[in-house]
TORDO-709183 format. One record per residue (C-alpha): z, x, y; residue number from 1. Coordinates in steps of 0.02 Angstrom, whole numbers, plus 50000, padded with zeros to 5 digits. Last residue first. Example, Ala and Ser with C-alpha at 12.3 -4.5 7.8 and 13.67 -1.06 7.14 Angstrom:
! residues 2
R;pz;px;py;num
R;50357;50684;49947;2
R;50390;50615;49775;1
This chain:
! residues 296
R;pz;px;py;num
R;49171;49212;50272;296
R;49131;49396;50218;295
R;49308;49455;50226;294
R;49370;49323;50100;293
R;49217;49360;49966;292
R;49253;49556;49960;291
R;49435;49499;49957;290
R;49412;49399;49816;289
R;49298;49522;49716;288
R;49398;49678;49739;287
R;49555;49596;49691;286
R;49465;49520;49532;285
R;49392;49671;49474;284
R;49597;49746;49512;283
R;49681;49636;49396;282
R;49553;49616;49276;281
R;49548;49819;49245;280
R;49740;49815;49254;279
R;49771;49691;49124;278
R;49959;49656;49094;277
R;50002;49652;49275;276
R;50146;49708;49385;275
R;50128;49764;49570;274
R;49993;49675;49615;273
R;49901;49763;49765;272
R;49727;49740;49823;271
R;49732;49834;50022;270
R;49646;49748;50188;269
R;49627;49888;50312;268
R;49576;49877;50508;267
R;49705;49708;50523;266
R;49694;49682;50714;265
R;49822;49498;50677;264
R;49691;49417;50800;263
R;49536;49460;50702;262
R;49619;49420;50541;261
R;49657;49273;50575;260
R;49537;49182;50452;259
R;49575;49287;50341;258
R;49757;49205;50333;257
R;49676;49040;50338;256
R;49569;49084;50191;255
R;49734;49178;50091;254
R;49810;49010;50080;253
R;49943;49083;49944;252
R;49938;48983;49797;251
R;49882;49099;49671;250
R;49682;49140;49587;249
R;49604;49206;49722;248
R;49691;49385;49709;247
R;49785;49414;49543;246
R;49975;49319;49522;245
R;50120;49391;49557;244
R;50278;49286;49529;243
R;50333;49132;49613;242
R;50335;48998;49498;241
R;50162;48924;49542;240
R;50089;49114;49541;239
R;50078;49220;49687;238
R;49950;49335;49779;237
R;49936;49505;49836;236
R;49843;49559;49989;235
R;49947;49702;50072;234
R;49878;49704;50244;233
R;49845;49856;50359;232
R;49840;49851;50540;231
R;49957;49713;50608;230
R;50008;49719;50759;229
R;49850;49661;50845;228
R;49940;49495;50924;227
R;50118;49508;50892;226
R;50172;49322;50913;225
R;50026;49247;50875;224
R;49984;49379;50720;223
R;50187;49322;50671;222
R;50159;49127;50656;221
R;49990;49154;50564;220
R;50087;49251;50432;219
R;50213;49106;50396;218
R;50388;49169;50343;217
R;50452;49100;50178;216
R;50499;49256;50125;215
R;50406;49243;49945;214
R;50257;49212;50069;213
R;50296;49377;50180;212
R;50305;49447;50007;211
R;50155;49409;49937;210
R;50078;49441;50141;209
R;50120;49621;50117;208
R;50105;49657;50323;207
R;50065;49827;50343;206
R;50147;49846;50526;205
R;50076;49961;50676;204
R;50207;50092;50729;203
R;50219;50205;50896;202
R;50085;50102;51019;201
R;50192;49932;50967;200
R;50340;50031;51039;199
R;50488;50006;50912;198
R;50611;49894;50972;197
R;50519;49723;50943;196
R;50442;49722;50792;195
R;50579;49813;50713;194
R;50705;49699;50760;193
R;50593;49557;50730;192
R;50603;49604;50526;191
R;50772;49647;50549;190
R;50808;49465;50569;189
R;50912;49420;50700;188
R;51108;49317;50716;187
R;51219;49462;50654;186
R;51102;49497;50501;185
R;50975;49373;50451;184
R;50891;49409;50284;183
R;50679;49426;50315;182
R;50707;49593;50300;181
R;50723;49564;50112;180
R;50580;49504;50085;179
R;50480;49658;50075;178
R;50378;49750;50225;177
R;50285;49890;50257;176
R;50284;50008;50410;175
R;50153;50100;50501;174
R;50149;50263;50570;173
R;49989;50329;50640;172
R;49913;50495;50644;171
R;49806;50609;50789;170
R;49940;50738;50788;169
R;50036;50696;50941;168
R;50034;50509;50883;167
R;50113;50570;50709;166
R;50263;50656;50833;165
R;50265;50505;50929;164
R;50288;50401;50761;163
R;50435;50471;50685;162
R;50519;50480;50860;161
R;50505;50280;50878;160
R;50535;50248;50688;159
R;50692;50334;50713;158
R;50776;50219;50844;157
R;50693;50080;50764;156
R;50805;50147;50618;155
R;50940;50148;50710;154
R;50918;49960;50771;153
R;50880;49920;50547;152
R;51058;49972;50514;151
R;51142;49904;50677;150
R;51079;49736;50596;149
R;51228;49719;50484;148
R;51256;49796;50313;147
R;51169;49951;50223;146
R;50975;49939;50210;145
R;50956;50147;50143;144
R;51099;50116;50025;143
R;50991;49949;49945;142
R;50846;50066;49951;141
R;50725;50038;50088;140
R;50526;50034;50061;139
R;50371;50074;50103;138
R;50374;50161;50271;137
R;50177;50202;50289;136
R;50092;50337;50337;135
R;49914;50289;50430;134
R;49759;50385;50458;133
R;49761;50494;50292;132
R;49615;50627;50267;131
R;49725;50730;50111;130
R;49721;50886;50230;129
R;49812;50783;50379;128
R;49935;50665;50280;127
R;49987;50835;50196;126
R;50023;50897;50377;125
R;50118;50752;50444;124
R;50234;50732;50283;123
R;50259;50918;50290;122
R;50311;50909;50481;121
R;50407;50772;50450;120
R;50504;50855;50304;119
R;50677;50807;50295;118
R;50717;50648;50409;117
R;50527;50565;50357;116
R;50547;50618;50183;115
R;50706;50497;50172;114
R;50591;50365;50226;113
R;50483;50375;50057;112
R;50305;50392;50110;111
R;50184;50245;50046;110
R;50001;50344;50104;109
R;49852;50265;50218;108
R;49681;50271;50260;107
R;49637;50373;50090;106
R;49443;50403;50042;105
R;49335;50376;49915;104
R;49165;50445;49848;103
R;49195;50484;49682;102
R;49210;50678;49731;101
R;49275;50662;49896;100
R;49419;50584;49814;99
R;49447;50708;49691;98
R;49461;50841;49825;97
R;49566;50762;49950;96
R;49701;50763;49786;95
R;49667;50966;49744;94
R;49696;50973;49938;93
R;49840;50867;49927;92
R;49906;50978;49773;91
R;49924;50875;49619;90
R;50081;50843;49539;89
R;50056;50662;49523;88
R;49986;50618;49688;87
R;50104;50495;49762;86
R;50097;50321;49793;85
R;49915;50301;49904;84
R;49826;50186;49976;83
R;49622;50188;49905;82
R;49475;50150;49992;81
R;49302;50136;49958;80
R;49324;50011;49816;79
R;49155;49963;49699;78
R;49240;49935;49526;77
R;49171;50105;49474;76
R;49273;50193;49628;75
R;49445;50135;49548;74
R;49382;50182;49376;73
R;49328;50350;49444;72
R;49501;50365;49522;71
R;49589;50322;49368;70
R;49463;50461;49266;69
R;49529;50589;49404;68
R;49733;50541;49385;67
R;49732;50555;49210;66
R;49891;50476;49096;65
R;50002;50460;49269;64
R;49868;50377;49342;63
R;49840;50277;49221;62
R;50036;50187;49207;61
R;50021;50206;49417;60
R;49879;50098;49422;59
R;49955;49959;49546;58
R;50054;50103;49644;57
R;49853;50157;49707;56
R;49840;50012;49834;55
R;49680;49970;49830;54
R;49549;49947;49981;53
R;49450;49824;50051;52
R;49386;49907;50233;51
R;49216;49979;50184;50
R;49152;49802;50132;49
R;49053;49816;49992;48
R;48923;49693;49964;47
R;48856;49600;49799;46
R;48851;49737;49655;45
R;49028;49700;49584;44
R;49044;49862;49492;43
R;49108;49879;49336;42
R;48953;49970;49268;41
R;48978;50085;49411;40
R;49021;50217;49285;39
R;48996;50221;49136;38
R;49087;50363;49036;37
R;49225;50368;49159;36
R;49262;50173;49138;35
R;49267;50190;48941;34
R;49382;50354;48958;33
R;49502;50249;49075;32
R;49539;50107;48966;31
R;49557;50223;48804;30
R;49707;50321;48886;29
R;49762;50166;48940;28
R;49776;50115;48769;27
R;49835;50293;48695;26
R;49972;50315;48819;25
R;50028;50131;48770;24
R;50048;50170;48565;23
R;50115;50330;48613;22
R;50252;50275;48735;21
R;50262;50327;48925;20
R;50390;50397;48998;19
R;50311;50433;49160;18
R;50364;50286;49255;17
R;50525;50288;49206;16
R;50527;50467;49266;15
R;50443;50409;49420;14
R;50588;50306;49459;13
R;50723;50414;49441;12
R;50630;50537;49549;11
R;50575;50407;49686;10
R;50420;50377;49691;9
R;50278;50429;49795;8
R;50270;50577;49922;7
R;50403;50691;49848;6
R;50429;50629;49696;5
R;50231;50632;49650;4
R;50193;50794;49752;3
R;50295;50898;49653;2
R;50291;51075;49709;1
């Protein structure tokens, strides 16, 4: 079974992502045998909050060269948690297994929608043996968002039956956001629609605060509004000209944002950058920020 299209990418996707060159294959390659021949020697050695985690979609070039050696890099930095993209042909056992083994464990998983309609039961029960708490909506496809807001009222709809039947089970649904909800449609934006038609009990939010930014929505605004909505965070940060920038080192007022955290109920706070040129960098730097945000 493929694990990797079926609970991470989608197919076209993850064949992009796969086709790696030589000349790249062998520098990551390189990357992750360093970090699995010392390990914790990238470790920031100053506390270790159990609740910064790292959204896995960020190594996706390593994971697809070694998926262990990534997760022992991951672990060597000093993360606890990890959010998953799809486990890249492994089994979720064989997945649970390699995470108990450096120490880690997975909160959450990004669970293409479609899966949700075709396999719920299978999407419940490998969130179950991999030791998930939350599946997460990641994403709509530009069929998937259609046109008006009767688009994102059906999928309240959905989101309300998807998440009593993870409730039953013990799970949570949660759903992730972009910019693009953020478009008004018919006089609303879908973003509220979904805030406000699916029972808060039924699905928390993972707020991606990059993109709440790139939005031009204010965070603080929504935590007041939907006190203890918001679960899991995405913290990814943004250059002067709007692209991704590492943790700490943007313009996004991350401090204030922390400083809410209480009120927004976030239990998981998860590094993200979707593009970088240094990976190890990228995600030292994650860890160390929000290490040094959740302390203050």
């Amino acid at each position: 079974m493929n694990h990797q299209n079926i609970y991470g990418l989608n197919p076209s996707e993850s064949q992009t992502e796969l086709a790696l060159d030589r000349r790249r294959f062998m520098k990551l390659s390189s990357i992750i045998l360093g970090a699995s021949l010392l390990p914790g020697s990238l470790a920031f050695a100053a506390d270790k909050p159990s609740a910064v985690g790292l959204q896995l979609y960020t190594l996706r070039d390593m994971m697809a060269v070694s998926v262990p050696a990534t997760l022992k890099l991951v672990s060597a930095v000093g993360y606890k948690e990890v959010e998953t993209a799809g486990y890249f042909e492994y089994s979720p056992r064989e997945f649970r297994k390699m995470l108990d083994g450096e120490g880690l464990t997975s909160p959450s998983a990004h669970i293409r929608l479609d899966l949700f309609d075709k396999s719920l039961n299978q999407v419940i029960d490998t969130a179950k043996e991999v030791g998930h708490e939350y599946v997460v909506i990641p994403y709509l496809t530009v069929e998937q968002r259609g046109s008006g807001i009767n688009v994102y009222k059906k999928l309240a709809e959905n989101c309300n039956v998807y998440g009593e039947a993870c409730k039953k089970v013990g799970l949570k649904l949660a759903y992730h956001n972009h910019d693009f909800e953020f478009e008004m449609r018919d006089g609303q934006l879908p973003y509220d629609v979904l805030l406000q038609d699916v029972d808060a009990d039924l699905m928390a939010m993972e707020m991606d605060l990059y993109w709440m930014v790139k939005a031009k929505q204010d965070p603080l605004a929504y935590f007041k509004r939907h006190p203890g909505r918001f679960k899991l965070w995405h913290v990814k940060d943004m250059d002067k000209q709007g692209a991704f920038a590492d943790v700490g080192t943007g313009i996004i007022d991350f401090p204030a944002i922390f400083a809410h955290a209480k009120q927004a109920g976030v239990e998981h706070k998860v590094v993200e950058r979707d593009m970088t040129d240094n990976i190890v960098k990228t995600i030292q730097q994650g860890y160390k920020a929000v290490s040094a945000l959740s302390k203050a």
